[in-house]
Structures are given as structure tokens and as C-alpha cells.
C-alpha positions in Angstrom: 96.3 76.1 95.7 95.5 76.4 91.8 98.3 76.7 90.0 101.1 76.4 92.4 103.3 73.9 92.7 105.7 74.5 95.3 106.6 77.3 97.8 109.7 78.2 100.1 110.0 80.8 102.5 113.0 82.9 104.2 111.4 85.7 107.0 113.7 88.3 108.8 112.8 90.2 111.9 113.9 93.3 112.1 113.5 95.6 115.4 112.0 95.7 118.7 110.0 97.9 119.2 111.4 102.0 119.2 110.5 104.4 121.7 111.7 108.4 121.5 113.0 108.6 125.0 111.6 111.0 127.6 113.1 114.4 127.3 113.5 116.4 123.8 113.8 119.8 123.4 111.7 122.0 121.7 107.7 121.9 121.9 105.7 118.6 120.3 107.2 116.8 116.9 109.2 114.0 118.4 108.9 111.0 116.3 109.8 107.5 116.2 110.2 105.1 113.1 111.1 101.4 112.7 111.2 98.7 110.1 110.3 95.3 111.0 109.6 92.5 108.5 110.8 90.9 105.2 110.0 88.2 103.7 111.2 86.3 100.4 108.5 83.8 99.1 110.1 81.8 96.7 106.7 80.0 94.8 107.2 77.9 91.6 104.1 77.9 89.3 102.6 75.2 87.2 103.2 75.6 83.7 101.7 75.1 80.5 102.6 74.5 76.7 106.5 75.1 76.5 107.2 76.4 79.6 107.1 73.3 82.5 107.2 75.8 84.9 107.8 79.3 86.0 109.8 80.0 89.0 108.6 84.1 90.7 110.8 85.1 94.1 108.4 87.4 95.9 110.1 90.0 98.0 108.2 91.8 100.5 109.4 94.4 103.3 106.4 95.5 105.6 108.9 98.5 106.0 107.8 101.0 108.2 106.0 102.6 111.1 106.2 106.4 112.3 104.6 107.9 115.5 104.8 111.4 115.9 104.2 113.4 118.9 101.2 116.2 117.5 100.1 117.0 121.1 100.4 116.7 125.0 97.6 118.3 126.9 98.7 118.4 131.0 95.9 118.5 133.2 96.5 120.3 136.0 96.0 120.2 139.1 94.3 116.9 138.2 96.5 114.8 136.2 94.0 112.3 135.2 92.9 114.9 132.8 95.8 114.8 130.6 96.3 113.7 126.6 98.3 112.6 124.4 97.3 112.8 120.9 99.9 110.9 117.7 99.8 111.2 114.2 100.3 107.3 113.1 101.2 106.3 109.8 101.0 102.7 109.2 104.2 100.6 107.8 104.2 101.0 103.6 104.3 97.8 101.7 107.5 97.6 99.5 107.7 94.5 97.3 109.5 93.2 94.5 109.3 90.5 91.6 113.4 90.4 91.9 116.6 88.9 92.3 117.1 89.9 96.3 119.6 87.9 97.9 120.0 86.4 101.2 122.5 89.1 101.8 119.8 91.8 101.0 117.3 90.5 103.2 119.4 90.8 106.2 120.7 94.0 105.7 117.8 96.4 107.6 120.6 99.5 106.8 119.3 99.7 102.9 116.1 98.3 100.9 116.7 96.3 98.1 116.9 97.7 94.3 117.1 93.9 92.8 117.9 92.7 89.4 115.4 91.1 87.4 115.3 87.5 88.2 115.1 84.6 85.9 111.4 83.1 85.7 111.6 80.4 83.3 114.8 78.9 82.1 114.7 76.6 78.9 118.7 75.9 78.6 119.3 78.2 75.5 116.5 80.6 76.3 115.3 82.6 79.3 112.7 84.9 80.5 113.6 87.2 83.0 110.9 89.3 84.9 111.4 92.4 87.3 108.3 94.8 89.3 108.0 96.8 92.1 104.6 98.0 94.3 104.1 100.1 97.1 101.5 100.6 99.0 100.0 102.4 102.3 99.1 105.5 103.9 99.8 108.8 102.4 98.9 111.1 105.6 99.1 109.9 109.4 95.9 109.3 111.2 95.3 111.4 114.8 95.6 108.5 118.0 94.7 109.7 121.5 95.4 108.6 124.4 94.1 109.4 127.9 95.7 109.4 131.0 94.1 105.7 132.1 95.0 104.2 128.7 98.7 105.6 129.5 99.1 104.2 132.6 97.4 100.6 131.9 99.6 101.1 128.4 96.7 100.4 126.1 97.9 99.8 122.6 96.5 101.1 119.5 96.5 99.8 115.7 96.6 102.0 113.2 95.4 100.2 109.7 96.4 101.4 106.2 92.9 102.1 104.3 94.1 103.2 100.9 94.9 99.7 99.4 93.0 100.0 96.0 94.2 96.7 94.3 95.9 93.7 95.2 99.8 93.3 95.9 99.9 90.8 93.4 97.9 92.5 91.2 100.1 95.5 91.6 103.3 93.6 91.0 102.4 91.7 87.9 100.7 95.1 86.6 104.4 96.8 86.8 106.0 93.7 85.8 108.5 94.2 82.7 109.5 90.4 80.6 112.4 90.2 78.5 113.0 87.3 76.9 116.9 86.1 76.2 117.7 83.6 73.6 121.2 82.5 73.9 123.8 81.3 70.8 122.5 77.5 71.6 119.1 78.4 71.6 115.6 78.5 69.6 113.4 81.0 69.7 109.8 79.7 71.4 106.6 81.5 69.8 104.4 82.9 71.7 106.8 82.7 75.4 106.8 85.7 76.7 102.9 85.8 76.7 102.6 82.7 77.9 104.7 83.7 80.8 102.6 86.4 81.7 98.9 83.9 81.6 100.5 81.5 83.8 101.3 84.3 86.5 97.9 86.1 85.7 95.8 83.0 85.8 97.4 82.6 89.7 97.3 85.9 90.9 94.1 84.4 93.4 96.4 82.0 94.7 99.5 84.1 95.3 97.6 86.5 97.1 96.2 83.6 98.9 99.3 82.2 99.8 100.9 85.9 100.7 98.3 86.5 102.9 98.7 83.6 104.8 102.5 83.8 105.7 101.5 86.9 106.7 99.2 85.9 108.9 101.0 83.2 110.0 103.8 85.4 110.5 101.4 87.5 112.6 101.9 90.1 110.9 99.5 92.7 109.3 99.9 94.3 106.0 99.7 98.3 106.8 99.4 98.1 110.4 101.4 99.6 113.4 101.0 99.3 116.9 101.6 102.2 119.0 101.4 103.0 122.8 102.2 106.1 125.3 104.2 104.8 128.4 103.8 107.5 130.1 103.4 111.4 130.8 104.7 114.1 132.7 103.1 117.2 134.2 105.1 118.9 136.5 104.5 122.4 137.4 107.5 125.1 137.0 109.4 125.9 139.9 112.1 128.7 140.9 114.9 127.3 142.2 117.3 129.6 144.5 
């Protein structure tokens, strides 16, 4: 890919998948959450000029799904009838130009707040770089079931459709440079700005390259897969 010369990736699984259990008191509003995925893409870029190359640790958590129970309709006296209706809202992207460690990554408990990381190191001068993005759905979208699709436990996937830019894009947009010149070292004209051309003149390829781990990864930015496995409709009863 144009403009990258190497790539390394660490991926954590998080969860199987939640349910809410069958009995909760009150009326509808039970709700189920999970996290699942992070990755850490670790992708040195070709450089140009002064800098030889620039080294960028991508950190992304496909974070979150939630399922909420908005309604249960109980068909009766003929079952097959019945409903189930959730409000879905599909797992938010959280990612990070950052120093997350391997610690970090496998700690599900607690998202990463990482340092900035170092993206070019000269000997007596740095550039350090740090951003964060998120993206995805704002308000859950209605799912419903019926009674067949419950008891042949069809899925459903809920996408996100408010992406309005790039991850990468997003990133690099939010992405703050500092440049450090140590007691050893010479200033470099002009570094910090050619930092950010190398990094804008691969965003294509980054997203490229994201996108593929994903996939590969089988997993889908903004998505979550939901099923009902099962419903009750019994009728009340007086008990001596």
C-alpha cells in the first residue's frame, strides 16, 4: 500500500456474547451491553526529507453494543402472534493515535486514556503525536421480532449510519504534534509539518489497511448482532 512500509498487529477478544436472563421485574427496559474487540495496529510509514520514517500505533476498541427491551406484545390465545420489538444501538468506535500498552489492551474493566506516543525519533529530537475519534449511533434503532424468527433464533444486524468522515481522517484531524528537542540535539526546519504530510498523504492507505484487519478480523465497524431466544406468555392464574 502507498506509503506504508511495515505493519504489526495485536487483537483482543473480549466477551461472548450477553444475554439479560429471563425474569426481571418491573414492565419492559431490560438491557444488555457488551464490549468485544481491540485492536492495536502498529504501521510504520515511509518517510521523506529528514524524517526516514514515522512510526503511528493505531488503537481501536469496537466498544460496544446495547439491546434494550422497548416492547413484548403476548398473543393470546394464539402465541404465534406474539412480538418482540428492541431498541439496538450499534457498538461506538473509540480509537486512539497513542501510547496504549499491552497491559491496556487486555484490561476490558477500563478504556484506555493513552499518552501521546513518539512518531518520529531523530536521537536528540522527537515528535510526539496524540488524537482521539469516536464514532457511531446517537439514538437506538427499533428491531422486531416475531414469534417464528424467535423460535428459529433469527439474528439481526443493526449498522451504524452516521459515519460522516473517515476514522483516519478523524484521528489525524484531532491529532496534536509536539516537537521535543533534547540538550544533544538540532533543531530540524520545517518537522513538525512534515510529520503531518507524511501521515496526510497515507490516510487512503491506513484506512485501507484498517478496514481490512477488520474484515479479516470479521468484524464490522458499528455493527451488533442481536437475537430473542425466546418468549413467554402465560396467562395469570389464582393459586389456592
Amino acid at each position: 500500500m502507498p506509503g506504508i512500509a511495515s505493519a504489526s498487529l495485536t487483537a483482543t477478544i473480549g466477551e461472548r456474547p450477553v444475554g439479560s436472563g429471563w425474569i426481571a421485574l418491573g414492565t419492559k427496559g431490560a438491557s444488555v451491553h457488551t464490549a468485544q474487540t481491540r485492536i492495536l495496529l502498529s504501521v510504520q510509514l515511509v518517510g521523506s526529507g529528514a524524517v526516514p520514517v514515522v512510526n503511528l500505533p493505531l488503537y481501536v476498541e469496537i466498544a460496544s453494543g446495547t439491546a434494550t427491551l422497548n416492547a413484548l406484545n403476548c398473543g393470546r390465545p394464539n402465541i404465534d402472534t406474539s412480538t418482540v420489538t428492541l431498541g439496538v444501538t450499534p457498538g461506538i468506535v473509540d480509537a486512539w493515535i497513542g501510547n496504549v500498552s499491552t497491559a491496556e489492551l487486555k484490561n476490558f474493566t477500563s478504556k484506555p486514556n493513552p499518552p501521546a506516543a513518539t512518531l518520529v525519533n531523530l536521537g536528540g529530537v522527537t515528535v510526539t503525536g496524540r488524537a482521539h475519534a469516536g464514532m457511531g449511533n446517537t439514538t437506538a434503532k427499533s428491531v422486531d421480532f416475531s414469534y417464528s424468527d424467535i423460535q428459529s433464533q433469527v439474528k439481526r444486524t443493526v449498522t451504524t449510519t452516521n459515519f460522516t468522515s473517515s476514522l483516519t481522517s478523524s484521528l489525524l484531524g484531532d491529532l496534536s504534534l509536539s516537537v521535543n528537542v533534547g540538550p544533544l540535539g538540532l533543531p530540524v526546519p520545517g518537522l513538525g509539518s512534515t510529520v503531518s504530510g507524511i501521515l496526510g498523504g497515507a490516510t487512503g492507505s491506513i484506512d485501507q489497511l484498517l478496514a481490512s484487519v477488520l474484515a479479516t478480523l470479521g468484524v464490522g465497524i458499528g455493527q451488533a448482532d442481536v437475537w430473542v431466544l425466546g418468549i413467554r406468555c402465560d396467562g395469570a392464574v389464582l393459586v389456592n
